[in-house]
N, C-alpha and C positions, 0 to 999 in steps of 0.2 A: 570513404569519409565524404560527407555532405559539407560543402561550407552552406549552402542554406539553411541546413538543419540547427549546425553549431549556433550561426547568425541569429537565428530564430529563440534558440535558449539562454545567449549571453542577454539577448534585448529584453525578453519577456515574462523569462521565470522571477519571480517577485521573492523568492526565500536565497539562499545562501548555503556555507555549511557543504556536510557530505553528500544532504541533498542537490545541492547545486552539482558538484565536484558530480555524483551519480550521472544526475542526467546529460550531461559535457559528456562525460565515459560514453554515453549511450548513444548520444547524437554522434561521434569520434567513429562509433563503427555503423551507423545509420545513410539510409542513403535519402533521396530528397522527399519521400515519403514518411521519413520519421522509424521505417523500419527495418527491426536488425534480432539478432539471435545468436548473444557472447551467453558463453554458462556464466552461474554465480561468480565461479572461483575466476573467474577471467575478471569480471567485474571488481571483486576485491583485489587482488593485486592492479586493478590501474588505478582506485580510489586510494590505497593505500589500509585499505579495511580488513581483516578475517572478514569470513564467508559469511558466519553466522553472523555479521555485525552489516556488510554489504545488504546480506535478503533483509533487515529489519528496516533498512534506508528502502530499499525498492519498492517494501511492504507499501511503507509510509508514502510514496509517492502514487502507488495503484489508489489508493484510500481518497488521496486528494483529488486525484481525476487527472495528472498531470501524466502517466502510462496506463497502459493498456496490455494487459495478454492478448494475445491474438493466438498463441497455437503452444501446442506441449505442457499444456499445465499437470496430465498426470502423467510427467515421468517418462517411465521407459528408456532411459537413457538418453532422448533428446533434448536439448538444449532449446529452454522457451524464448519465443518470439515474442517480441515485443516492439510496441508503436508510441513512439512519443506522442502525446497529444497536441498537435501544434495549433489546432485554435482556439487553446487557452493559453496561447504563449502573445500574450497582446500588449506592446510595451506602453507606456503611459505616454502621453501626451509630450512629456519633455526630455524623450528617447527613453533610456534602460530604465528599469525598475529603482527608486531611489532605494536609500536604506538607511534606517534612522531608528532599527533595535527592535522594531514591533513587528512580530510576528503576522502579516495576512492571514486575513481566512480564506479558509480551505488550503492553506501551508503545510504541510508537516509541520512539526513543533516537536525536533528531539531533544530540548532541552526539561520537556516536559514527561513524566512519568508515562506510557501507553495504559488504557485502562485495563482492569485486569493481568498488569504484568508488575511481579513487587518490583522494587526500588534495587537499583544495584548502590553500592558502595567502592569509596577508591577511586582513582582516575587513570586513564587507559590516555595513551597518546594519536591524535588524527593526525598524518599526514599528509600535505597537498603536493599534487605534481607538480611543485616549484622549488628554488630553493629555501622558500621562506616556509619553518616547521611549527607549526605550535601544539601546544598543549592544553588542552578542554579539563572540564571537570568531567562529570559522569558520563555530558555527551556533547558533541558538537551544538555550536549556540548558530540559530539561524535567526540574520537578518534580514530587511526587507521592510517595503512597506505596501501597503496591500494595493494594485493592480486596481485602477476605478476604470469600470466598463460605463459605455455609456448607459443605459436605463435600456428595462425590460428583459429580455431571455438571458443574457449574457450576465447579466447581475443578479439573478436566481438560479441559472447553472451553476455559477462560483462558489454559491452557499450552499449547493446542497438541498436534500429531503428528509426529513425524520422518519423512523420505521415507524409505517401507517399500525394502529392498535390491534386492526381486525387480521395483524401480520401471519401466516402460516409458512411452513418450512416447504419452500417449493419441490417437486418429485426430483430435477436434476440438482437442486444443490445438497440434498442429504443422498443422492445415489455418488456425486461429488466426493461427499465428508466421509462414503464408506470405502472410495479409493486412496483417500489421502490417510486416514485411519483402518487399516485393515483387521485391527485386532478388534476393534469395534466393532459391537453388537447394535441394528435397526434401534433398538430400545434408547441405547446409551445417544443415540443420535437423534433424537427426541429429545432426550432429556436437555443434551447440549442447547438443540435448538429452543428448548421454554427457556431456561436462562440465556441466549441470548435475546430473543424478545424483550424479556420482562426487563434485564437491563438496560438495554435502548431506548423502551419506551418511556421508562421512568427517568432515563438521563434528561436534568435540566439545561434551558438554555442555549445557548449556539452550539454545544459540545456533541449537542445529541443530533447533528445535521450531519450528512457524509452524500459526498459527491459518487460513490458508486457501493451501494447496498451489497452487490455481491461478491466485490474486493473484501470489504469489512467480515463478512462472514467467514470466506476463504483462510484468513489471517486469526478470526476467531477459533475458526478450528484446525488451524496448527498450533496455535499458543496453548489451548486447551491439550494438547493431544504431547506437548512437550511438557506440561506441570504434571499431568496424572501418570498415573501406571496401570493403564487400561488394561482390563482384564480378558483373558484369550477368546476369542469372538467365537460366539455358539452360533452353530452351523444352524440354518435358516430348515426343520421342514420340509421335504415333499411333499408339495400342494398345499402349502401355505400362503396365504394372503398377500398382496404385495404391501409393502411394509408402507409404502408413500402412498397408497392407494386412497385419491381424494384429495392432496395436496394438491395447494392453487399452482 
């Protein structure tokens, strides 16, 4: 355990929530670099989450630029590395992060629907490592108010980049999409990739900004890859073209 790390997330993470509670878990087994390597399930039992509800928080934090992978993302039995991002951990002017119900930008916002994912119903209970317990509606409510950097790089990191128009599916992130999807077929992973563009680019407004382009993809195609019932992947050809061949 780092208490610089800890130090570092209690003062400067601007959201709240099971985001909050995530990255404390992460900083807790972190050493003064920010980085550490618990599995999921290790992660949800200290958040108090199932697993599949812990990766949609961690999701959400790769997204905002608040973690990082750094090692194991496909698999194989080992447990991913990952790095807090600590110089976006900058607390305000008059110490911690205040909080007054508004979400920041570039926050997770799990109070809010994920694109492309329907709407769940009902309410499920979060509990925190304390003894005080409550109960959410569909998802933890994160507060916070947004983190003002002084002007210049720091204040257009925050916000994020729009997917540029003339976007193309780079060679390692669809040779990526066909380890994380195996049943998928090169074609199917094209396809994927034109409707992610075409959504991105048409998203209006702040919503269509994301602080790491190939977090948001990653996440794009596991959610994708959890709604369909991908059909058994045709074997590629000898001496067939390479599928990515020309991708920027």
């Amino acid at each position: 355990m780092s208490v610089r790390t800890l130090s570092k997330v209690w003062d400067g993470f601007p959201g709240g929530g099971s985001e909050l509670l995530a990255l404390l878990a992460l900083a807790d087994w972190s050493d003064d670099e920010g980085c550490c390597f618990p599995s999921m399930a290790s992660i949800g039992r200290k958040i108090r989450l199932s697993e599949k509800q812990a990766r949609r928080v961690v999701h959400s934090l790769e997204e905002a630029g608040f973690l990082r992978v750094t090692g194991g993302q496909t698999g194989g039995g080992m447990s991913r590395r990952y790095q807090i991002a600590l110089d976006r951990l900058t607390p305000p002017a008059g110490g911690r992060a205040p909080t007054d119900g508004r979400v920041p930008a570039g926050v997770p916002n799990p109070s809010r629907p994920r694109e492309g994912t329907p709407p769940t119903h009902g309410r499920r209970t979060v509990s925190e490592p304390s003894k005080n317990r409550q109960e959410d509606g569909d998802k933890p409510t994160v507060t916070g108010k947004a983190v003002s950097a002084d002007t210049g790089k720091k204040s257009s990191a925050s916000k994020g980049s729009r997917l540029p128009a003339d976007w193309q599916l780079p060679k390692a992130w669809g040779e990526w999409a066909l380890q994380e999807a195996p049943t998928w077929a090169p074609e199917q992973v094209r396809k994927v990739a034109e409707r992610f563009r075409d959504y991105w680019i048409a998203k209006p407004g702040r919503e269509g900004f994301k602080a790491d382009w190939l977090a948001t993809w990653r996440n794009w195609v596991r959610r994708e890859a959890e709604r369909t019932s991908a059909a058994p992947a045709r074997g590629q050809p000898v001496g067939a073209a390479d599928p990515f061949r020309g991708a920027l």
